[in-house]
N, C-alpha and C positions, 0 to 999 in steps of 0.2 A: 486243226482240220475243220470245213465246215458242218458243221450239225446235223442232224436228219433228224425230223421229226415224223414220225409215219403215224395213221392213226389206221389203228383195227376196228373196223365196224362189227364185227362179229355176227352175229346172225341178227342182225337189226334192220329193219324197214321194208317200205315197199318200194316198187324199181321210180316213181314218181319223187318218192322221198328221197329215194340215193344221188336223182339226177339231181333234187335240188338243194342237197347238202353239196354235191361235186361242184355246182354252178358258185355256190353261195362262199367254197374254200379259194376256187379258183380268182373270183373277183376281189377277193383281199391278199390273195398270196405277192402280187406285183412287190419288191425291193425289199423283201425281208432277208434277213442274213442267214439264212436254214434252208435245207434243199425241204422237200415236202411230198410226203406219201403218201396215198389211200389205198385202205385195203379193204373194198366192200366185200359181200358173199358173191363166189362167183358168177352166179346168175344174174349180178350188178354189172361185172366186169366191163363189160363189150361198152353199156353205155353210157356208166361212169368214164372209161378211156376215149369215150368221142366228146363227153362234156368238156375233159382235160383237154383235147388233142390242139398240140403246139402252143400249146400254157408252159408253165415252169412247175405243175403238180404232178407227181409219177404217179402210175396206180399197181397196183398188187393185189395178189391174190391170197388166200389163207390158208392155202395148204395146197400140196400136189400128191400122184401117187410116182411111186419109185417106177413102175414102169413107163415107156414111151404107147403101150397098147395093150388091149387085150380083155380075158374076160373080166372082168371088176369091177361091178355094176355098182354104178352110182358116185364113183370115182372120174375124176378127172388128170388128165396128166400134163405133163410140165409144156409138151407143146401144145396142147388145147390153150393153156394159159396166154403163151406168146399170140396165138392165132385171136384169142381174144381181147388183146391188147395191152396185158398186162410187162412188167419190165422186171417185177419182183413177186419174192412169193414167199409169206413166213412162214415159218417150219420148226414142228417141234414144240410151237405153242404148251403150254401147260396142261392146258385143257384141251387138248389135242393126247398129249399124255396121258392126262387122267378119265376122260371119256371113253376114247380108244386106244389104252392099252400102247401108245406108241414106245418103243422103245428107244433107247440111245442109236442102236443099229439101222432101225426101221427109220430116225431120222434121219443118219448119215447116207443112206439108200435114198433119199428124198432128195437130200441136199446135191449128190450126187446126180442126180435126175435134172435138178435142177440148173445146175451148171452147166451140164452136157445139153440143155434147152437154151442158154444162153440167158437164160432168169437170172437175179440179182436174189440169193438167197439170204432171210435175216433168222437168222439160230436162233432158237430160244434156250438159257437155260436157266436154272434157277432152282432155292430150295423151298421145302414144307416147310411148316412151322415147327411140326416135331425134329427135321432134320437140324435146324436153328437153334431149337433150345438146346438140343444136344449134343451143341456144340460141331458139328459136321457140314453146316455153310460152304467154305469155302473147298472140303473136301468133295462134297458132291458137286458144285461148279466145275469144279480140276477135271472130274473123272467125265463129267456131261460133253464137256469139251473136247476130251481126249477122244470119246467113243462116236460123238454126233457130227463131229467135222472131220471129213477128209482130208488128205494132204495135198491135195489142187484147191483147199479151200480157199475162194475168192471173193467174202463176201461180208453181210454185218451179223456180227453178234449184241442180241439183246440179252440184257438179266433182267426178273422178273421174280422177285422172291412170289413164288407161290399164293403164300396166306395175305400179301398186300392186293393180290386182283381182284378187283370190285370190291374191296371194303371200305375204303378212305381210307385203310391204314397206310403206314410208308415207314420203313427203316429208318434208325438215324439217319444222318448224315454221314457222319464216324460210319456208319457201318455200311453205306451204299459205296460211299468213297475205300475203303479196305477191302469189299467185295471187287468193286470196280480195278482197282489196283492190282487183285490175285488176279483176274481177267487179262488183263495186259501183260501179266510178265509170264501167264501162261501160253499166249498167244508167239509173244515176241521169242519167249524159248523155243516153242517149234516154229514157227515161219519166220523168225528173222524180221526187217525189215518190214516185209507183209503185214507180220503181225502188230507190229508198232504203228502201221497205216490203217489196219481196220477199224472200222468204227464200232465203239462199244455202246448201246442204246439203253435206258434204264427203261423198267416198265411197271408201272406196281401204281397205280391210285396218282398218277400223276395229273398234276391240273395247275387251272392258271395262278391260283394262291401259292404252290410248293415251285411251281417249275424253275424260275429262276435261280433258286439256292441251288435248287437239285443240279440243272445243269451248268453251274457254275462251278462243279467239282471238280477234282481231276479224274481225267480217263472216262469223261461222262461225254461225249460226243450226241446228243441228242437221246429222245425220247421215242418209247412206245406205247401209246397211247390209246386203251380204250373208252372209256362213256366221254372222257369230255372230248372225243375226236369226233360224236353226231351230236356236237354243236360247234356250227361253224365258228362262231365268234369265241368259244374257250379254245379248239383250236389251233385259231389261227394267234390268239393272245398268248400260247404254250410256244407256238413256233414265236412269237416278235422276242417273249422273255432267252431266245436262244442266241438272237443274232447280238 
């Protein structure tokens, strides 16, 4: 399938700087072999999606609330996201988890929101380092899976071991590729077909030195990608080592 490479801006920049990282992604993305994502803070959104508009860069948003309205201040929700121009919206982030307390439920209410907006939802799941050494990796992935996606789920899942975000760390090989692995045949056991179609995203300290091995594995359909996705030239070099 083809690749996705999404990057997560995170809480970075100002709206001058978003527009000219979006201008800066867009005029290098022309005939690369990977579709391409951004996902600035939403206060980006609107004018990051006018910098893309009718390019081949989708843009996304970083989270939504389970509801379509209501009291929840400071929340935004899955059609604000569409109305601002957004196509996608990731969910479930780690640090979404670990900031605010999100739960397994409380993403699958997201994801759920998310669908019913007609957003393209990207799952996060992924472990601690404590879960890791203790051997429970691939158990906590199974169970993230089970609890954070619905069964109309239509969408991408990223893994993200935890302790790799923002360190430069990165799992083996052997061991993104065996994670990635348990991913797909838990996918393909409950959706069938679907799940053999979804794209699985890796996300952990990736960049332009590791990306090619990495997405050169199986079951590794593309990257999520955050510090080297606010600079346009690492990337758009993460997206060329895809195609």
């Amino acid at each position: 399938m083809r690749p996705l490479i999404a990057g997560n801006w995170k809480m970075h920049g100002t709206l001058r700087e978003a527009v000219v990282l979006a201008e800066a992604v867009r005029a290098g993305a022309g005939g690369l072999g990977a579709d391409l994502l951004v996902c600035p803070p939403f206060l980006h959104v609107p004018p990051v999606a006018a910098a893309m508009a009718g390019g081949p860069v989708a843009v996304g948003a970083q989270d939504c609330h389970a509801a379509t309205k209501g009291a929840h201040t400071g929340d935004t929700s899955a059609p604000m996201l569409c109305d601002a121009g957004a196509t996608h919206v990731i969910l479930g982030h780690s640090e979404r988890r670990a900031d605010h307390g999100e739960t397994d439920a409380v993403v699958r209410a997201k994801v759920q929101a998310a669908l019913a907006a007609g957003l393209i939802p990207v799952a996060c799941v992924g472990e601690t380092e404590a879960q890791r050494l203790a051997g429970e990796a691939e158990a906590v992935v199974r169970q993230q899976l089970a609890e954070s996606l619905p069964d109309d789920f239509g969408g991408v899942v990223a893994y993200e071991p935890v302790w790799a975000i923002g360190t430069g760390r990165t799992p083996t090989e052997e061991d993104i590729a065996a994670i990635h692995a348990t991913i797909r045949a838990t996918l393909v056991a409950r959706f069938g077909p679907a799940g053999q179609a979804t794209r699985i995203l890796y996300g952990g300290s990736m960049k332009p030195g590791n990306a090619k091995a990495i997405l050169a594995l199986p079951n590794v359909d593309g990257g999520l990608v955050g510090g080297a996705s606010l600079v346009a030239a690492d990337f758009l070099a993460i997206a060329a080592a895809a195609g």
